[in-house]
C-alpha positions in Angstrom: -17.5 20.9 -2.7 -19.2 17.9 -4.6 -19.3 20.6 -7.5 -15.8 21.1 -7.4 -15.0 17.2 -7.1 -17.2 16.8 -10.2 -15.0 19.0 -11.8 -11.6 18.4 -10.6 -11.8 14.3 -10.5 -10.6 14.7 -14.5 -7.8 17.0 -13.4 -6.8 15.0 -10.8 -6.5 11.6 -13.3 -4.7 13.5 -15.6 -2.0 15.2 -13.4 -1.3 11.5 -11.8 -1.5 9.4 -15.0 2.2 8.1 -16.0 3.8 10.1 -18.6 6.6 7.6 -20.1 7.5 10.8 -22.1 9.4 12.7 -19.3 12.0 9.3 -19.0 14.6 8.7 -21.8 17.2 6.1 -21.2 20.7 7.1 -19.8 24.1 5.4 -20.5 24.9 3.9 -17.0 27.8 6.1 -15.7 30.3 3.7 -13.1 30.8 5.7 -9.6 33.3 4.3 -7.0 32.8 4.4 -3.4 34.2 7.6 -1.5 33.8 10.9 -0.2 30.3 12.4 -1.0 30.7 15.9 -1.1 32.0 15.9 -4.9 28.7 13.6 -6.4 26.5 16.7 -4.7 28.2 19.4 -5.3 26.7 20.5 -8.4 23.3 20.0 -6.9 23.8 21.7 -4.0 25.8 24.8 -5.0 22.7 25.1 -7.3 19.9 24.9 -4.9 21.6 27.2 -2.7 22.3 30.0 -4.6 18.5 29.8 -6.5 16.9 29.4 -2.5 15.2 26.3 -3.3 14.5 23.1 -1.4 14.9 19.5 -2.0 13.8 16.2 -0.5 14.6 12.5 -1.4 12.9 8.9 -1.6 15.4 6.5 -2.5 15.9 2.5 -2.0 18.0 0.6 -4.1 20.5 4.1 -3.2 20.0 3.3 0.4 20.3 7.0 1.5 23.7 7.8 -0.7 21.1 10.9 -2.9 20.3 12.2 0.3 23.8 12.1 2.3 25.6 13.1 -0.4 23.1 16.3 -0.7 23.7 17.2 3.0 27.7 16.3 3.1 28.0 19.7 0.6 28.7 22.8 2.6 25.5 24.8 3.3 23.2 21.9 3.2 20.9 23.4 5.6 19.9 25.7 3.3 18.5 23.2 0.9 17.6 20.4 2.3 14.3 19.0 4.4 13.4 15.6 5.1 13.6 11.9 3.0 13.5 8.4 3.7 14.7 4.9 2.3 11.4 3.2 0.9 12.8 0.1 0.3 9.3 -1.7 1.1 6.9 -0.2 -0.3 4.0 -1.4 2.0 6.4 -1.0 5.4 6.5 2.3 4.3 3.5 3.1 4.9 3.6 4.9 7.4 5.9 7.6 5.4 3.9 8.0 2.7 0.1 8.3 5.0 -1.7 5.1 3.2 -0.7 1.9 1.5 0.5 2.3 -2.0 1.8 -0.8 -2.8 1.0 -2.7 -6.1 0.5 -6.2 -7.4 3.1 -7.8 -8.3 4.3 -7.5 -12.0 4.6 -10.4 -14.2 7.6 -10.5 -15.3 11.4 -8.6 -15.4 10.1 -6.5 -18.0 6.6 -5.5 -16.1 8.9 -5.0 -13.2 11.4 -2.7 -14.7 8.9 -0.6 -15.8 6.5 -0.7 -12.7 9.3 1.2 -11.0 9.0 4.1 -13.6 5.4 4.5 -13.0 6.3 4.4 -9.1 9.0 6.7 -9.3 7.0 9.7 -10.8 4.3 9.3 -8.9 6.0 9.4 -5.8 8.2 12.1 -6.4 5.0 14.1 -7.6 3.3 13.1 -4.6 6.0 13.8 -1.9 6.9 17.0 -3.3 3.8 18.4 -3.2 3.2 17.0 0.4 6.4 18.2 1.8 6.0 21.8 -0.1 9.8 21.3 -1.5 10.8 23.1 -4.9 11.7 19.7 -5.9 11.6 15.9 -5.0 13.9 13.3 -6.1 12.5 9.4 -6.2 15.0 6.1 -6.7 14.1 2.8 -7.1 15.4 -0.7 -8.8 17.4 -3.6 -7.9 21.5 -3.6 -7.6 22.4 -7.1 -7.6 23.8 -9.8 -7.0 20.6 -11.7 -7.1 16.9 -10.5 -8.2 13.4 -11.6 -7.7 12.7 -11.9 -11.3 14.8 -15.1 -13.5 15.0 -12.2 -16.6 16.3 -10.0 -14.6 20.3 -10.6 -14.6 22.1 -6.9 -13.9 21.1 -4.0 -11.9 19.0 -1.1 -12.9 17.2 2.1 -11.6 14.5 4.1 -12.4 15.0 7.7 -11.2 12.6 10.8 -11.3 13.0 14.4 -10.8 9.9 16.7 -10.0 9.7 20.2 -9.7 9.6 23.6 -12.1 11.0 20.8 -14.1 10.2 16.9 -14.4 12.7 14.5 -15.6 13.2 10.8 -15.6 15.9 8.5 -16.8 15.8 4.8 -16.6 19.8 2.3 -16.3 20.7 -0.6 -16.9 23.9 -1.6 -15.2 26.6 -3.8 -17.5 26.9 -6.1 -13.7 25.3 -6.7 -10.4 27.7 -5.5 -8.2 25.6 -4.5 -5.6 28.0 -1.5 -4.0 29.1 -0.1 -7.2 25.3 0.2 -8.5 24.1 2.0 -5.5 27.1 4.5 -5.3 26.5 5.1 -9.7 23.1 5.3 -9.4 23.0 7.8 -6.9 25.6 10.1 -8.8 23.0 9.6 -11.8 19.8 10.8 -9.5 21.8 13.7 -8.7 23.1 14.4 -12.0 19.6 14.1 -13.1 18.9 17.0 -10.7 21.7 19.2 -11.5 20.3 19.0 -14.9 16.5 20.2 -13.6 17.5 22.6 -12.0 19.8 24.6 -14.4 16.9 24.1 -17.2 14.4 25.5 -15.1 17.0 28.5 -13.8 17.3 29.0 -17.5 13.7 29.0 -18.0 12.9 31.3 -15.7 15.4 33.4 -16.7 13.7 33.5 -20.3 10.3 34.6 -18.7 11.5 37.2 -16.0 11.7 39.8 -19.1 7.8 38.9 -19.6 7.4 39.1 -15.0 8.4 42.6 -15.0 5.7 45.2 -13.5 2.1 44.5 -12.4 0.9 44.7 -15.4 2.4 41.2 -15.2 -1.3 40.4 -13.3 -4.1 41.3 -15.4 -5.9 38.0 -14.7 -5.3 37.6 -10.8 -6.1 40.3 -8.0 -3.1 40.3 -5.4 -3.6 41.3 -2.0 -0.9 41.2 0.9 -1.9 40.3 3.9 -0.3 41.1 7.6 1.6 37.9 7.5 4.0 37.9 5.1 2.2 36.4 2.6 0.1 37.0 -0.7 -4.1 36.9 -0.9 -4.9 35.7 -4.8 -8.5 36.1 -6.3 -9.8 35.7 -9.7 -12.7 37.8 -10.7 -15.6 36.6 -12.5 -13.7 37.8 -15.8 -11.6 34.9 -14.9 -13.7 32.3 -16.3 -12.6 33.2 -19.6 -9.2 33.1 -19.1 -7.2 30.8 -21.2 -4.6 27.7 -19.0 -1.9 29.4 -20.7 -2.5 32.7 -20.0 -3.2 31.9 -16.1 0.1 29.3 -15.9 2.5 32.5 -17.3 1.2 34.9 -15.0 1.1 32.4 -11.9 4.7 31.3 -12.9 5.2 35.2 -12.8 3.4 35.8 -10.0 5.6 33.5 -7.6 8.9 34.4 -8.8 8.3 38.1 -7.9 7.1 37.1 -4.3 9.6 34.6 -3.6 11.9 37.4 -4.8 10.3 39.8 -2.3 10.5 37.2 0.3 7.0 36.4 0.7 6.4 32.9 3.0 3.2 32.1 1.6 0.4 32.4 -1.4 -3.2 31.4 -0.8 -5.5 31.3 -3.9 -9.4 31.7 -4.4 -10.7 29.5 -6.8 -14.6 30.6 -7.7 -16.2 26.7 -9.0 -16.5 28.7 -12.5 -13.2 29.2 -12.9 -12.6 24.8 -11.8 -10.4 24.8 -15.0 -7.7 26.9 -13.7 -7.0 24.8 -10.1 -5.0 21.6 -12.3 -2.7 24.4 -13.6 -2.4 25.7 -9.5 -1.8 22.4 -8.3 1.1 21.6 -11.1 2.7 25.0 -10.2 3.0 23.6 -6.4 -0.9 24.4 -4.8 -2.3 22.2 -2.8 -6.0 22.5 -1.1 -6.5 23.7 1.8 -10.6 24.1 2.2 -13.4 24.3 0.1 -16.9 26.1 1.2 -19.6 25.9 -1.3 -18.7 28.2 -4.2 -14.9 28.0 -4.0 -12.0 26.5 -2.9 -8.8 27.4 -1.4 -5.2 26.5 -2.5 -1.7 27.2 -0.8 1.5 27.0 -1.4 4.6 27.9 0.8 7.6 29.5 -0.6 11.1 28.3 0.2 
C-alpha cells in the first residue's frame, strides 16, 4: 500500500487541482417564481431515458436544483440524495470532515473561491455517492453581501460526470428571490447540456465498443453476482492512458447495457499509472493488499 501511495499521491493532486478551463461565463438568464416541473424537465426526461443518476449540493438555490429535478414525472428513477450546504463548516457532517476555507480577501477572491469549491465538491460527492453525475451551486443572491465590492448576485455552478462543466453569473440586481429561482434554471440548463454531449459522445464511440475484441488490454470475468471481475495482465504495464480510458469507457457501457450492478478492478502496483484514469471514469478504492489494489464502481 505505501508503494501505491507513493505512486498515486501525484494522481490524486492532479485529479483535485482546479481546472478554471472547464468554467466559461454565462449570460445571466432571468427565471420567475412558479411551478418546477418545466425548469427540470429537460434534465429529467434525459436522465431517465439514458438510466442515469443524479445528486445535488446547492446553497445560494436553497434546494430549487434539487425540487425542481424530483417535481418531473419519473423522478425516482433519477434521482438519490442532496443537501443545502449553505455553511460550509456546519456541513460537516454531510460532507465526512471539515472543508472549509480561509476567508478570501476581497469580492474578487470570493467570487472565485466559489469556483474552486464548486468543482471540487461536485467531483467529490459524485464520486462518494456513486451517481453518473453531481451538480454543485454556490454564491450570494442579494440584497446585501459580506464583501463592500460585491453589489449584485452571482453563482458559480458545476457539473461532474462523463462530462464536466462549469459556468460562472453575474446577476444585473440583488433581488434575492429572482436570483435563486434563475440560477437554479441555469444549474439545470448546465446539466441538460452535460448530459446530451456526453449521450452524443457515447454515441460516437459505441461503433468503436462493439465485440470483445473491444477488450484486448483488460481480462473480464463475471462473477455470481451480477457483476464484472477486471484484471490487467502483466502486459498491461505497457499499455498507453489512452488506450486503457477507450476500452474502460467501452467496457462500462456494454455492462450497464447488459445490466450489470457492479465492476471491481485489479490494479497490479506496475500498472499504478492506469488507477487516475479508473478513478476519473467513476472508481473509487475499495482495498489494497501489498501488490495491488482494488477499485469499484456501481452502475446505475
Amino acid at each position: 500500500w505505501h508503494e501505491f501511495q507513493a505512486i498515486l499521491s501525484p494522481i490524486r493532486v492532479r485529479a483535485m487541482d482546479f481546472d478554471s478551463s472547464l468554467f466559461r461565463t454565462a449570460e445571466f438568464s432571468s427565471a420567475q417564481p412558479g411551478p418546477l416541473t418545466p425548469l427540470a424537465e429537460k434534465a429529467g426526461q434525459q436522465l431517465r431515458a439514458l438510466k442515469q443518476t443524479v445528486t445535488v449540493y446547492e446553497a445560494t438555490t436553497a434546494g430549487l436544483i434539487q425540487a425542481a429535478l424530483q417535481a418531473v414525472p419519473g423522478a425516482s428513477a433519477y434521482t438519490t440524495c442532496g443537501a443545502v450546504t449553505y455553511s460550509t463548516r456546519k456541513a460537516t457532517p454531510i460532507f465526512g470532515e471539515d472543508l472549509s476555507r480561509p476567508r478570501p480577501a476581497d469580492g474578487a477572491a470570493y467570487r472565485e473561491s466559489k469556483s474552486e469549491w464548486t468543482q471540487m465538491l461536485a467531483r467529490r460527492m459524485r464520486s462518494k455517492v456513486g451517481t453518473t453525475w453531481c451538480v454543485s451551486e454556490s454564491g450570494a443572491c442579494g440584497p446585501t453581501f459580506n464583501y463592500p465590492d460585491v453589489s449584485t448576485g452571482f453563482t458559480s455552478i458545476f457539473v461532474s460526470g462523463p462530462v464536466e462543466r462549469g459556468i460562472t453569473v453575474v446577476s444585473p440586481h440583488n433581488n434575492r428571490e429572482e436570483n435563486m429561482w434563475s440560477f437554479a434554471k441555469m444549474a439545470l440548463d448546465l446539466l441538460a447540456e452535460c448530459v446530451e454531449e456526453a449521450a452524443a459522445k457515447a454515441s460516437a464511440e459505441a461503433g468503436a465498443c462493439t465485440g470483445e475484441a473491444a477488450l484486448e488490454i483488460i481480462s473480464a470475468v463475471e462473477d455470481r453476482y451480477g457483476g464484472v471481475v477486471l484484471n490487467l495482465p502483466d502486459s498491461a504495464v505497457a499499455a498507453s492512458t489512452e488506450k486503457f480510458g477507450a476500452e474502460l469507457t467501452c467496457g462500462i457501457q456494454k455492462w450497464r447495457d447488459a445490466g450489470k450492478k457492479g465492476i471491481w478492478l485489479k490494479v497490479p502496483v506496475n500498472c499504478a499509472h492506469l488507477v487516475g484514469v479508473a478513478a476519473m471514469q467513476g472508481f473509487d478504492f475499495h482495498h489494497a493488499k501489498p501488490g495491488y489494489v482494488q477499485l469499484v464502481r456501481w452502475l446505475p
